[in-house]
C-alpha positions as CSV (number, residue, x, y, z in Angstrom):
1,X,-208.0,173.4,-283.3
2,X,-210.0,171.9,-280.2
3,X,-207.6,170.5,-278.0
4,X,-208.4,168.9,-274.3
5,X,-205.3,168.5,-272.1
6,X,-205.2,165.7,-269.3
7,X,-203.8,165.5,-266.2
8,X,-203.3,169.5,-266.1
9,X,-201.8,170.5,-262.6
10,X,-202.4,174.2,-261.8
11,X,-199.2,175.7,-262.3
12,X,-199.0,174.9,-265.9
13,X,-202.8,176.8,-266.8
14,X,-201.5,180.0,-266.9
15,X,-198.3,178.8,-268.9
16,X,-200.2,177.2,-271.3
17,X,-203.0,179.8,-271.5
18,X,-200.4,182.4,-271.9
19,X,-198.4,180.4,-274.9
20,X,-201.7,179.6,-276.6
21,X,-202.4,183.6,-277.3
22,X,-206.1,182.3,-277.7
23,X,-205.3,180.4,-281.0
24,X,-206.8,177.2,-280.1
25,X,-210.2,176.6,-277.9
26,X,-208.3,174.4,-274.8
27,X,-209.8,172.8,-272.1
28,X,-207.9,171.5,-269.1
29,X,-208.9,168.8,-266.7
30,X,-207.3,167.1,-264.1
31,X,-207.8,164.0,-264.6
32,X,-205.9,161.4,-266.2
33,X,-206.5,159.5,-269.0
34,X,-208.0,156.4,-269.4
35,X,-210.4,153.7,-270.5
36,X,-212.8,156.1,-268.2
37,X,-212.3,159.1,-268.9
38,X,-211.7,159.4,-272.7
39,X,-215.1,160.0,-273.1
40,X,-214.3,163.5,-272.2
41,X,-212.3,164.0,-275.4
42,X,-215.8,163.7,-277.7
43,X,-215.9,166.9,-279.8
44,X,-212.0,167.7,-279.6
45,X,-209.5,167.0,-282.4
46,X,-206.3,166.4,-280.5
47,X,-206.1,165.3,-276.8
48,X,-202.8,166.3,-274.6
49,X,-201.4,163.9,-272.6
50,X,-198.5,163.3,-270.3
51,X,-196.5,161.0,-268.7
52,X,-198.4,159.1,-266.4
53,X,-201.5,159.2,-268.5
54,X,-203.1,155.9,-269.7
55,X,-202.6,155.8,-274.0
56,X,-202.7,152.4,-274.7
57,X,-204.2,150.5,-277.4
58,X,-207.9,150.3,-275.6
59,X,-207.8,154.2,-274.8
60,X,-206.6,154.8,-278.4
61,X,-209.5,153.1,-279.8
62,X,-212.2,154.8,-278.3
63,X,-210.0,158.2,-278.7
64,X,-210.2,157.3,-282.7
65,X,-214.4,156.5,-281.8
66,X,-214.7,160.2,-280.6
67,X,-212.9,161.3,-284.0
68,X,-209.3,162.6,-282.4
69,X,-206.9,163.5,-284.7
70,X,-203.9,163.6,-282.4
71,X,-201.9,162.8,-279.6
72,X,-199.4,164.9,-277.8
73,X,-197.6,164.2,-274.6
74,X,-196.2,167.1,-272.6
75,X,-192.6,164.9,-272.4
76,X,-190.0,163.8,-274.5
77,X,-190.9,160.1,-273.7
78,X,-193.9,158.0,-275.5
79,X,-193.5,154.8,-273.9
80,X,-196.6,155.4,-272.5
81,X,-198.3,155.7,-275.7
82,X,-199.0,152.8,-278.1
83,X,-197.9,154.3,-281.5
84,X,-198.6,151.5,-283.2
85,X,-202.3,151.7,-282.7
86,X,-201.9,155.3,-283.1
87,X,-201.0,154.6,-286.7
88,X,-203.5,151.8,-287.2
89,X,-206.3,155.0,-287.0
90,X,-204.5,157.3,-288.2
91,X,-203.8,159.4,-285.6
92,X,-200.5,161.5,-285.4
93,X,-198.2,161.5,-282.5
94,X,-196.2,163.8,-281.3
95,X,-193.5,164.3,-278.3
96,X,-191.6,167.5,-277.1
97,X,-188.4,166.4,-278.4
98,X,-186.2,168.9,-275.8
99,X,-186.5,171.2,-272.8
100,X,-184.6,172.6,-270.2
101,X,-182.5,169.2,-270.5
102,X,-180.5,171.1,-267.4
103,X,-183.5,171.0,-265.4
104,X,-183.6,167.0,-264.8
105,X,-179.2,167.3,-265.0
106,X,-179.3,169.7,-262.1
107,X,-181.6,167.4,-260.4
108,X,-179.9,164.4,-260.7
109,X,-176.9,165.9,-259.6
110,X,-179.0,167.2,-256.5
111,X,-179.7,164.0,-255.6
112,X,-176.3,162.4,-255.7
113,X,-175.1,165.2,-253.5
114,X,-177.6,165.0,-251.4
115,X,-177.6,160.9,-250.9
116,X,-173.7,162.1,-250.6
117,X,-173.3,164.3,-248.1
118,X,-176.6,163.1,-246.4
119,X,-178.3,165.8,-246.2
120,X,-182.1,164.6,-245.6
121,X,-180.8,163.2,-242.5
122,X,-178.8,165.8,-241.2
123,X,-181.7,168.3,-242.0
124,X,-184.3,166.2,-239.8
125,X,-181.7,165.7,-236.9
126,X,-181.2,168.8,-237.0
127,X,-184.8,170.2,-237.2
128,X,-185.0,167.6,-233.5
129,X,-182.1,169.8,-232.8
130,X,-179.5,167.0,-233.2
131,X,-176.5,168.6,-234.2
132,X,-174.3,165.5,-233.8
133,X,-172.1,164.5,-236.7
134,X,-172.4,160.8,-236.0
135,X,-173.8,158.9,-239.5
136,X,-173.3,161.9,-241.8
137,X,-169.5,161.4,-243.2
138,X,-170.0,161.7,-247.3
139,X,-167.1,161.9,-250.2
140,X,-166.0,164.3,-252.7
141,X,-167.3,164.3,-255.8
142,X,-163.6,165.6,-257.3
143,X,-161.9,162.8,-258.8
144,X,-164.6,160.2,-258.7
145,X,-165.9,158.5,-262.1
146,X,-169.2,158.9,-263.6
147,X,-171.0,156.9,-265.8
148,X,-174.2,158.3,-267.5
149,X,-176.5,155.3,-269.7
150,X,-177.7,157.7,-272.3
151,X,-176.1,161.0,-274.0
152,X,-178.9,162.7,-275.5
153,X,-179.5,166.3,-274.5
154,X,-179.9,165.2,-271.0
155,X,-177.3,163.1,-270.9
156,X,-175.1,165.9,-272.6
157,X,-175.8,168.3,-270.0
158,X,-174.8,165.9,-267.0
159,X,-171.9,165.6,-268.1
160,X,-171.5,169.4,-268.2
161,X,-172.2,169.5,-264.5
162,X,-170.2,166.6,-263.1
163,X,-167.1,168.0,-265.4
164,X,-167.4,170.9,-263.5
165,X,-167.2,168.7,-259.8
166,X,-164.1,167.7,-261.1
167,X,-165.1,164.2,-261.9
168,X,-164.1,161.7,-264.9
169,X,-167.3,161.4,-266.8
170,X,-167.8,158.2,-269.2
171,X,-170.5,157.9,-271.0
172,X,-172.3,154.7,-272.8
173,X,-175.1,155.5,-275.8
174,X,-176.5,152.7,-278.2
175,X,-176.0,156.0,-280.6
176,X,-172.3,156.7,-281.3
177,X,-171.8,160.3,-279.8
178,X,-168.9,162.6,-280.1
179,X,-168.7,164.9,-276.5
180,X,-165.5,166.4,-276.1
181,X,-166.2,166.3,-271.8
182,X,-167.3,161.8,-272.4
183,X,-165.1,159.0,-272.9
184,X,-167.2,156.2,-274.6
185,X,-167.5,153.3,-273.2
186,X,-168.9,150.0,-273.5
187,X,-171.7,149.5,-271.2
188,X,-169.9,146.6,-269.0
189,X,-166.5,148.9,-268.4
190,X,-169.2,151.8,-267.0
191,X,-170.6,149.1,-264.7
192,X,-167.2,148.1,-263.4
193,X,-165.4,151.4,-263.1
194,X,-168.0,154.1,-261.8
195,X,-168.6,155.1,-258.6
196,X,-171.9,156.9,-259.7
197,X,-174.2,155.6,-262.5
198,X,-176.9,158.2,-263.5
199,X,-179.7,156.6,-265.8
200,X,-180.7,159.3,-269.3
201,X,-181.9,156.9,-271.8
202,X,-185.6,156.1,-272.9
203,X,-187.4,153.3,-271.8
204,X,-187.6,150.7,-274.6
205,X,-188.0,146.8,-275.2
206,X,-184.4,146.9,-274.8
207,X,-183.5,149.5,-272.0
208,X,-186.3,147.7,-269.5
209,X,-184.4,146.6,-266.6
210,X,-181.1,147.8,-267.9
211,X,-180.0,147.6,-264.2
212,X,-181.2,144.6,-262.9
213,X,-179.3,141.8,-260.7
214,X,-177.1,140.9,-263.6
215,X,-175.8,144.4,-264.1
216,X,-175.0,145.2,-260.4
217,X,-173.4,142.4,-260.0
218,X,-170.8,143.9,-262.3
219,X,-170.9,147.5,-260.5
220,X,-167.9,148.3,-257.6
221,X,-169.2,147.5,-254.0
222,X,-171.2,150.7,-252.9
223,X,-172.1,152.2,-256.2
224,X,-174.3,155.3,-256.2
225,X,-177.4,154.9,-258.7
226,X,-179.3,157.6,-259.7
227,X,-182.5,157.4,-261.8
228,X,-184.3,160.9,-263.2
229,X,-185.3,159.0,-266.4
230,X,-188.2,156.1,-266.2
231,X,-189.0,154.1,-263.2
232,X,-188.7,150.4,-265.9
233,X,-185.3,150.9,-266.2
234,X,-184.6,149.4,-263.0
235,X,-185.7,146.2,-261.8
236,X,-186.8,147.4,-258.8
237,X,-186.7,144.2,-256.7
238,X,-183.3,143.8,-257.9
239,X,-182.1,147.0,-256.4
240,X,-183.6,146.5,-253.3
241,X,-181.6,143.1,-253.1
242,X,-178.6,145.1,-254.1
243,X,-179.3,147.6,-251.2
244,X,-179.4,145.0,-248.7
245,X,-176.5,143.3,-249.6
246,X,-174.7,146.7,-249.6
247,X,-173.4,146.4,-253.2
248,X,-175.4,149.2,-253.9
249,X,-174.5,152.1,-250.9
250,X,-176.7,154.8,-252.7
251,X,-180.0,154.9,-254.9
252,X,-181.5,158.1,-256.0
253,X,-184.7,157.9,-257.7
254,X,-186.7,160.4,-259.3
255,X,-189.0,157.7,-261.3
256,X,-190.1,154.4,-259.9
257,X,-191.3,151.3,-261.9
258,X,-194.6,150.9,-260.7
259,X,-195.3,154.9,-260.1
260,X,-198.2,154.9,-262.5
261,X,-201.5,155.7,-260.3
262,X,-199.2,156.9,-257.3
263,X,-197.0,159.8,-258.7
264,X,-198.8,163.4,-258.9
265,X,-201.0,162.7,-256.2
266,X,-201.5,162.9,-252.6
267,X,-201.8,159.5,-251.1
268,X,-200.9,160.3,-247.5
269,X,-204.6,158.6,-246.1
270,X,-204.6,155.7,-248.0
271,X,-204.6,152.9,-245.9
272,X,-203.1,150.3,-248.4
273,X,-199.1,151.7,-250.1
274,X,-196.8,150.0,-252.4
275,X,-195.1,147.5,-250.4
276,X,-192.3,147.8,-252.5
277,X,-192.1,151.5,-252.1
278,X,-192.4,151.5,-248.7
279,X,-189.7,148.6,-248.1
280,X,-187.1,151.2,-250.7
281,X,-188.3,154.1,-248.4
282,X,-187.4,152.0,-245.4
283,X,-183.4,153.0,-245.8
284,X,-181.6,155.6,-245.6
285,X,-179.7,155.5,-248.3
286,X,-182.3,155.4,-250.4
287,X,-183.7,159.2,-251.9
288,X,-187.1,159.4,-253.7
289,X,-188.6,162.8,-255.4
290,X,-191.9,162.3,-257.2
291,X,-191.1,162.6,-260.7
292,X,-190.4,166.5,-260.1
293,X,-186.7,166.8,-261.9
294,X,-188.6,168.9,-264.9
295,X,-190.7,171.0,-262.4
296,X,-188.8,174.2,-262.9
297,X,-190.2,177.7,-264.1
298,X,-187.7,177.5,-267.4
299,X,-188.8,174.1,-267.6
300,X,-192.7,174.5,-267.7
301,X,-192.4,177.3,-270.0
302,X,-190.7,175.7,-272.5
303,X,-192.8,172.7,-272.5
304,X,-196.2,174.6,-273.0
305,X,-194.3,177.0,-275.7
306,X,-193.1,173.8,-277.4
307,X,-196.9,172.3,-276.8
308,X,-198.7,174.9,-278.5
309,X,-195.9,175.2,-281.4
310,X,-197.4,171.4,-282.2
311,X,-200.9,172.3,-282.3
312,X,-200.0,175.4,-284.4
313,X,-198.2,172.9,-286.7
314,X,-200.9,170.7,-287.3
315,X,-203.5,173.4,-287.5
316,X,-201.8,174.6,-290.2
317,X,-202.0,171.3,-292.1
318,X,-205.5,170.3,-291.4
């Protein structure tokens, strides 16, 4: 099979190279896809994508033009593919339905510790050789409650790590789930009883905006939020209200809502920045990483392993 993978950063070329045993002819290219740049699919049979890539309806019909076959994103989300136009030409879509869920758990938990216990502040004060403890006062984790939106294997594996901090972890899924470590709940107690609310569901017509003003209203004064799932799940303007009114005293955000065209890339000299962004950046108790909660070794390995297994798949049926 003749596969051309998008938005390929250098660290996962030799992972991929290595998984692919020279089975299928690859080519890698950094850019990302789009109504531009699908031309340089022509002569391939399956294009690989991921998350930030561009696979809506428009791109999909001149992917099906060049004669692709099939779609595969390097993530377990597609909400940045339009499968329904997929379908419509026949092409076949596929996701990587798990791995290393306890590399985006052990980041979200880094983040809530380290919105916590302030630790980006202390670590530039300190760096200005500040050692004052003025401003950096935190909590325990033991004893607090925790509620995670979303129990798949991500969601699962949270609760692992904040069971072992000690904390009462409950748990809100629109599929019934049976964790011995997660009381279920209904998705307005989790707002009104948790201290921290970490985000592991998929974005969907009905997850978009699943915290917006409504919901927070509903959440204990000083909430932590934590988001290592997709930017649309918060209404992003909402939060920001919620931050300056105080109701929300944390916000740890490994996705943003408008990230597409700004995530993965160096934008340090532009002149012109998200406004919104910038305003979120603006306090300090307010934690952004850029989309990097999968970017472990384990993590990248298992995601080109479980790339090339769907090639090999559909090699063997074409």
């Amino acid at each position: 099979m003749k596969a051309i993978f998008y938005s390929t950063k250098e660290i996962e070329k030799p992972l991929l190279v290595k998984a692919n045993k020279k089975k299928h002819e690859i080519t890698f290219v950094a850019d990302a896809l789009n109504a531009d740049t699908a031309c340089k699919a022509a002569g391939n049979d399956a294009v690989v994508v991921f998350t930030n890539d561009e696979v809506m309806a428009p791109v999909i019909h001149k992917l099906a033009a060049l004669g692709i076959k099939y779609i595969v994103t390097r993530s377990v989300g597609t909400d940045h593919i339009d499968k329904a136009a997929a379908e419509q030409h026949g092409i076949k879509v596929s996701n990587i339905p798990a791995y290393s869920p306890q590399a985006i758990a052990e980041h979200a938990v880094a983040l809530a510790m380290a919105l916590s216990r302030h630790l980006v502040l202390a670590n530039h004060q300190c760096h200005q050789y500040n050692f004052s403890l003025n401003g950096l006062t935190g909590f325990n984790f033991y004893g607090k409650t925790v509620g995670l939106i979303g129990l798949g294997h991500i969601g699962a594996a949270t609760a692992t790590i904040f069971n072992g901090l000690g904390c009462k972890v409950l748990g809100y899924d629109v599929k019934p789930q049976n964790l011995d470590n997660v009381k279920m709940v209904s998705l307005e107690t989790l707002y009104k009883v948790s201290d921290i609310i970490s985000l592991h569901t998929p974005l969907t017509a009905e997850t978009k905006h699943i915290i917006n003003a409504a919901a927070i209203r509903k959440m204990k004064n000083g909430v932590m939020i934590i988001n290592t799932s997709r930017g649309g799940l918060i209404k992003t303007s909402d939060a920001l209200a919620g931050l300056k009114r105080k109701k929300i005293g944390y916000l740890g955000l490994d996705v943003y809502e408008f990230e597409k065209g700004l995530f993965f890339e160096d934008h340090e000299v532009d002149q012109v920045r998200d406004p919104l962004l910038s305003e979120l950046m603006g306090h300090q108790n307010v934690l952004i990483s850029p989309h990097q909660a999968f970017l472990t070794q384990e993590a990248l390995q298992e995601i080109a392993a479980q790339t090339i297994k769907v090639l090999n798949r559909w090699a063997r049926k074409s």
